[in-house]
C-alpha positions in Angstrom: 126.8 115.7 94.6 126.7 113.6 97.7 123.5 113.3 99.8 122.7 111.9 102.8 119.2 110.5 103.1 117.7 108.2 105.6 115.9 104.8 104.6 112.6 104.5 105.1 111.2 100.4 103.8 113.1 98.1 101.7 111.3 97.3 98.4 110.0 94.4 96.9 113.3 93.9 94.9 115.7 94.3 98.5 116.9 97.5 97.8 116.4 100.5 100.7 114.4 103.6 99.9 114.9 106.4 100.7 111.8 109.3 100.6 113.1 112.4 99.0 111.3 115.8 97.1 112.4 113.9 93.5 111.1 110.8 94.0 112.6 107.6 96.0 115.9 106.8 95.6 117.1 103.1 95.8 119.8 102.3 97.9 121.4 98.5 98.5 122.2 96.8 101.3 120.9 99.5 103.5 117.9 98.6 106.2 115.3 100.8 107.6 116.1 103.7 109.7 119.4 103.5 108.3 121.1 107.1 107.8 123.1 106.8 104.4 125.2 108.7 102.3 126.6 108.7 98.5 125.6 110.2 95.3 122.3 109.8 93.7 122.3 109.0 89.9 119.4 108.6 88.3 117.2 107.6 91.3 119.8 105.4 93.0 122.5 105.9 95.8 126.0 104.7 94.6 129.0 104.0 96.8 127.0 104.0 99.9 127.9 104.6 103.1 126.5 104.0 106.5 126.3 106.4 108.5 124.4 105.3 111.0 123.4 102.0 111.2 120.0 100.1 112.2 120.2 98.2 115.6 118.8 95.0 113.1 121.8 95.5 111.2 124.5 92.2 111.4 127.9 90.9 110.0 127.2 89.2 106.7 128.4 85.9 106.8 129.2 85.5 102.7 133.0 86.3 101.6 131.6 87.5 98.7 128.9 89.8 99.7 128.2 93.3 98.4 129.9 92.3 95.1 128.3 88.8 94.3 124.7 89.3 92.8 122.9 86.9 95.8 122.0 86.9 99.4 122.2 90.5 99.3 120.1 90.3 102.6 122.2 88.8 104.8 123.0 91.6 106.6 119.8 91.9 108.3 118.8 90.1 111.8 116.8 87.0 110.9 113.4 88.0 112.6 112.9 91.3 110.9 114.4 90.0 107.7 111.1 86.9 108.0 108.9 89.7 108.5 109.6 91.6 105.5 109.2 88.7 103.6 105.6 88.0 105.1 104.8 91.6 104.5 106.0 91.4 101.2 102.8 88.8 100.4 100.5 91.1 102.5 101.1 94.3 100.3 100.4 91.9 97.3 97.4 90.8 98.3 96.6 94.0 99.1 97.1 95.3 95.7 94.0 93.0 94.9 92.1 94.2 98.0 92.3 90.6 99.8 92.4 90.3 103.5 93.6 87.0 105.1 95.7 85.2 107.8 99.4 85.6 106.9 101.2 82.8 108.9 104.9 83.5 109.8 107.8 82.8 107.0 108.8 79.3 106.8 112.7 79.9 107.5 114.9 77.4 106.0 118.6 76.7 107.4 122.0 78.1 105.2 124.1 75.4 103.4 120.3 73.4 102.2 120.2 73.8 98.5 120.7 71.6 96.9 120.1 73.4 93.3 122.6 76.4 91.8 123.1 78.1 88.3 127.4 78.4 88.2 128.5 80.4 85.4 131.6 80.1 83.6 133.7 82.5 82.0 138.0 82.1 80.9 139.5 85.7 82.4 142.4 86.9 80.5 144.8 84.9 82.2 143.0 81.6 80.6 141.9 80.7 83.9 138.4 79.3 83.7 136.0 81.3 86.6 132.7 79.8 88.1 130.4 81.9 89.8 127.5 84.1 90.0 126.7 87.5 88.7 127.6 90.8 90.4 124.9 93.4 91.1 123.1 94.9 88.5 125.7 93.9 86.1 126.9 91.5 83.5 130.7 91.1 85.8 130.9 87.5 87.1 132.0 87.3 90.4 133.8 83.8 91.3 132.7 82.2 94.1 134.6 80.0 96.4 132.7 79.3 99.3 128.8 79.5 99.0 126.5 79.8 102.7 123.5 79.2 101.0 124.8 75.7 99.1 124.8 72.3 100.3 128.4 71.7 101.9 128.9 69.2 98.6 127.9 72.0 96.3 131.0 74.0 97.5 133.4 71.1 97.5 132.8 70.4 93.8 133.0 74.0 92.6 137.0 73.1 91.9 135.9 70.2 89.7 133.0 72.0 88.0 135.5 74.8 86.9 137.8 71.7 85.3 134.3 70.2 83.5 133.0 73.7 82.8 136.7 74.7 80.3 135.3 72.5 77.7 132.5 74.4 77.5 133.9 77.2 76.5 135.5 75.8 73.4 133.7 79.0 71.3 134.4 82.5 72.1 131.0 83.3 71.8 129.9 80.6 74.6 128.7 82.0 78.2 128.0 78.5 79.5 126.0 78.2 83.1 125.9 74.9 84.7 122.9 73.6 86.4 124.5 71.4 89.0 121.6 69.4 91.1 122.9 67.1 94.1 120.5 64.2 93.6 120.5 60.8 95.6 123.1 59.3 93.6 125.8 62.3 93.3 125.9 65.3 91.1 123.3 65.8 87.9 124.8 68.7 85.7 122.9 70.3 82.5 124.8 73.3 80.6 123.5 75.7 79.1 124.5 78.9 77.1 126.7 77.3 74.8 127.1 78.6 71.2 125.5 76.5 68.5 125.5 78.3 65.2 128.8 77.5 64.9 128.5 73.9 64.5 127.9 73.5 68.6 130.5 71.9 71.0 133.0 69.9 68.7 133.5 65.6 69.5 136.8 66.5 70.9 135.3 69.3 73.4 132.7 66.7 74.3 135.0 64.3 74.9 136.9 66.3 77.7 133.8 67.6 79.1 133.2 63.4 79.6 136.3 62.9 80.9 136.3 65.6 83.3 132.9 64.8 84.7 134.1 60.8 85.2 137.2 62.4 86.5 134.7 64.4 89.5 132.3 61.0 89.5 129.3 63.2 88.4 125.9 60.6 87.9 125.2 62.7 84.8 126.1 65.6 82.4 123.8 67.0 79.8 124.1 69.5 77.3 120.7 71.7 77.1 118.6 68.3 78.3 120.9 66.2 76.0 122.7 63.8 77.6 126.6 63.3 76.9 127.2 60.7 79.8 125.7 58.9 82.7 127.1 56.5 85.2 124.2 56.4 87.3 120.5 57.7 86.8 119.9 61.1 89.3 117.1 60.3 91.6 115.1 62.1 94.2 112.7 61.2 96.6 109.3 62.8 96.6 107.3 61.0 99.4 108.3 57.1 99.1 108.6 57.1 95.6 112.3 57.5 93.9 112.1 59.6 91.0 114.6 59.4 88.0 115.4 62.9 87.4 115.0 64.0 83.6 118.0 66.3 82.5 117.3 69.9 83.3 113.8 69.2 85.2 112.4 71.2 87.6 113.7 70.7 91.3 112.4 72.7 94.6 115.9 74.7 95.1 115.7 73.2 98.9 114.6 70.1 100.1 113.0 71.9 103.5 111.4 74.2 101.6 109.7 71.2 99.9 108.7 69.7 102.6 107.0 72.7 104.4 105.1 73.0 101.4 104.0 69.3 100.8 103.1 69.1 104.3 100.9 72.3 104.0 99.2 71.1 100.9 98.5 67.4 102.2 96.8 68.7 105.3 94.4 71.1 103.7 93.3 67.8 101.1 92.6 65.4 103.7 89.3 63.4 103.7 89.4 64.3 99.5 88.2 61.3 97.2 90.6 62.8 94.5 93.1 65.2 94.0 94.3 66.8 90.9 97.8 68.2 91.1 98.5 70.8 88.3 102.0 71.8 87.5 103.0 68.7 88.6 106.4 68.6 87.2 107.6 65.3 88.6 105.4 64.6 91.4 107.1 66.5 93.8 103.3 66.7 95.5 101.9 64.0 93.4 103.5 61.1 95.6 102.4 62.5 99.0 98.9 63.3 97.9 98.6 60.0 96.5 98.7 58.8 100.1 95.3 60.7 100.9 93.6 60.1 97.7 93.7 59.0 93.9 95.5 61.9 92.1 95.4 63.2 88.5 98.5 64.5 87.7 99.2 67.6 84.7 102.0 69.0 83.1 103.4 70.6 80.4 106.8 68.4 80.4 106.0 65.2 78.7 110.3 64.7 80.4 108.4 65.3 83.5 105.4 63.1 83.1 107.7 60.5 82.1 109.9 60.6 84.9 106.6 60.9 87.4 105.0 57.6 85.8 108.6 55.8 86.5 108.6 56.8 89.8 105.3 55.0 90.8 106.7 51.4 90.1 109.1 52.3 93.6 106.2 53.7 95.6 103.9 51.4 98.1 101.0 51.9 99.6 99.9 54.9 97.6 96.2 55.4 95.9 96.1 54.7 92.3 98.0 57.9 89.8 96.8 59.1 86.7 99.4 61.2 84.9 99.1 63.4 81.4 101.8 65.4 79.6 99.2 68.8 79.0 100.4 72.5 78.2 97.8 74.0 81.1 98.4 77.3 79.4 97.0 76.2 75.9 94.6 73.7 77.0 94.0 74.1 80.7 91.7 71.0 82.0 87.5 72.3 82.1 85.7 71.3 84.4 84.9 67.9 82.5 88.3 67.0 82.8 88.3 67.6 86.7 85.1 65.5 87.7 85.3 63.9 90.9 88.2 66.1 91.7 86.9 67.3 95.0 90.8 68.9 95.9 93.3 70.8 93.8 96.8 71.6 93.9 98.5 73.7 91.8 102.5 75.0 91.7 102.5 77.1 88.5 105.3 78.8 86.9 106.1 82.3 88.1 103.8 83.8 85.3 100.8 82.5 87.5 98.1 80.4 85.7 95.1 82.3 84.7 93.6 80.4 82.2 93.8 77.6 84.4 92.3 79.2 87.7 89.3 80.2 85.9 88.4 76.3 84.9 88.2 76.0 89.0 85.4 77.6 90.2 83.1 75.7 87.6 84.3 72.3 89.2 83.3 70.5 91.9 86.5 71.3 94.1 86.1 72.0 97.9 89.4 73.1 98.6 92.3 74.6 95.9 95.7 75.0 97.4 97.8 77.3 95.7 102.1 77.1 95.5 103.7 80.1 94.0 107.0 81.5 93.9 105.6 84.8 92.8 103.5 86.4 95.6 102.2 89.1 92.7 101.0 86.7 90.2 99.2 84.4 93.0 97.3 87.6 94.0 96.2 87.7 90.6 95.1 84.3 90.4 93.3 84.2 94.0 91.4 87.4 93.0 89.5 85.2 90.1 89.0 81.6 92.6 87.8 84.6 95.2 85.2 85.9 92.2 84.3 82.4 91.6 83.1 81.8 95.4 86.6 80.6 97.3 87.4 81.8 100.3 91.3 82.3 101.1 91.7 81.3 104.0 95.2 81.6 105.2 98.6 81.9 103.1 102.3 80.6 104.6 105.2 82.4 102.9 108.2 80.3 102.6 112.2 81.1 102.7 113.2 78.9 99.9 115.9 81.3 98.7 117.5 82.3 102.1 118.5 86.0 102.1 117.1 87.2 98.9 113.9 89.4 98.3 112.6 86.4 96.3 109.5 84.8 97.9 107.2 81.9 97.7 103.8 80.8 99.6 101.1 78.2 100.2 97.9 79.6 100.1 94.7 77.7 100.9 91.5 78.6 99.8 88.0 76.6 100.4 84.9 76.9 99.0 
């Protein structure tokens, strides 16, 4: 039966709701104030129409939107769009009945990142497809032209189809390539490839090599192992130059970063040492280091690693202390955190309770919290609130332009 229903919000996962006698009822890409029709099957409207449209309402810029499983906010005008996102952290703190200064989004500009997941699959013409998946579904969609990628992203995606055939040497293999565009060219780690089989055969490898030479790729990996490398993939966190370990953890986009760094550096100043948790690489390690002497954690000894070869390139930086640490299993007490009078911490998305509650028993002025999950950092900022921290203000940031994914800096002081 077809309904038509007007949208009242968009949700927390970017889907428009609509309020009806049976519950809400989901509807994509739609905005708010947005008259709609379709059918509604179980609690969602499917082949939607607009019947009216929202005055914030613009012409998505993607060839591939409505059917590719990404930016599926672009059709909304950037100012509301920023807002929702900010909101988005103010009804999660919310949930945990804390009140603070929401600063407006960060926005960062299309064609920045510098990080995407490509999978491959061979359609039945043979033809190998590289792409991303559709909505709510398992159908890959291949993508040509990407908005949200770095302009060198898009031009490889030809060559990353040739490199991603090999890969699919197994009938059972749904390969995804992790293509990073480091300083010194392309960095690519696959994943998703069937190994009870035997895994990928010498002569598979072998045209996986070639084809990678063929697109002068720095390196290709296969699940963190490395098959070949004509240059090491480095980055630049503050003035160090970081050797990338295969499959590390990257910031999708490098202004997004940098809004972040610069937010955390600012609230530190005037610290006599910083410990920076979740450290991965030293994405925030290096430009602390230039306030005060940092102790560095993570669980990624490949991480660690890479951070401690980093510091021979940087100058003028306060002395590092780094230590490959699960902060889940063993998170550092308060004895492990004297004369830490600052704290930084970018956990995963799962938050990092056990390690917020070593915080308030340490002698830490100020904690400032990165999180790309504004639910989980409620969570956590309700404990360091418990534990006599103030939360001062939080910054939400656009990392992942046109998505309902968001991610924050928040601040707190004792």
């Amino acid at each position: 039966m077809t309904e038509t229903l007007t949208i009242a919000r968009v949700g927390g996962q970017g889907d428009g709701i609509a309020d009806t006698p049976d519950g809400p009822v989901f509807a994509p890409l739609t905005l708010p104030g947005e008259v709609v029709r379709g059918e509604v099957r179980d609690g969602r409207l499917e082949a939607v129409e607009i019947v009216t449209a929202s005055p914030d309402r613009i012409a998505p810029v993607s060839l591939h939107y409505g059917d590719c499983g990404g930016c599926s906010l672009q059709h909304w005008a950037n100012g509301p769009y920023l807002d929702w996102k900010r909101d988005q952290v103010r009804l999660a703190l919310a949930r945990e009945g804390i009140e603070t200064e929401i600063e407006a989004a960060v926005a960062v500009p299309s064609a920045s990142r510098r990080r995407l997941a490509l999978h491959a699959r061979r359609g039945e013409d043979g033809r190998v497809a590289l792409g991303f998946k559709a909505r709510k579904s398992w159908r890959l969609v291949e993508v040509t032209a990407c908005p949200v990628a770095h302009p060198r992203l898009v031009e490889a995606l030809p060559a990353l189809a040739r490199i991603a055939e090999a890969f699919l040497e197994h009938p059972k293999s749904a390969p995804t390539l992790h293509v990073t565009l480091t300083l010194t060219g392309l960095d690519i780690d696959v994943t998703g490839v069937e190994r009870r089989s035997g895994g990928l055969s010498g002569d598979a490898q072998m045209r996986a090599i070639r084809a990678a030479a063929g697109a002068d790729v720095a390196r290709l990996s296969l699940a963190g192992d490395t098959l070949m490398m004509e240059r090491q993939p480095t980055i630049a966190f503050g003035t160090a130059t970081v050797p990338l370990p295969p499959g590390g953890f990257l910031q999708a986009v490098p202004e997004a970063e940098a809004a972040m760094v610069q937010r955390a550096v600012e609230a530190v100043q005037g610290a006599k040492k910083i410990a920076d948790l979740f450290c991965g690489a030293g994405a925030f390690t290096f430009p602390l280091a230039a306030v005060a002497p940092v102790l560095a954690a993570d669980a990624s000894a490949a991480g660690i690693a890479a951070l401690k070869a980093g510091m021979g390139s940087a100058r003028g930086l306060k002395p590092i202390t780094a230590e490959a640490r699960d902060l889940f299993r063993r998170p550092l007490a308060p004895y492990d955190l004297r004369g830490c009078d600052a704290v930084v911490m970018d956990p995963p998305r799962a938050g990092a309770v056990e390690q917020t509650r070593q915080l308030p028993g340490t002698k830490a002025a100020v904690v400032v919290g990165v999180s790309c999950n504004p639910v989980t950092f409620a969570r956590d900022a309700r404990i360091l609130i418990e534990g006599g921290f103030r939360l001062e203000r939080v910054t939400p940031v656009d990392q992942f332009l046109w998505s309902a994914h968001v991610e924050l800096v928040g601040i707190f002081r004792r």
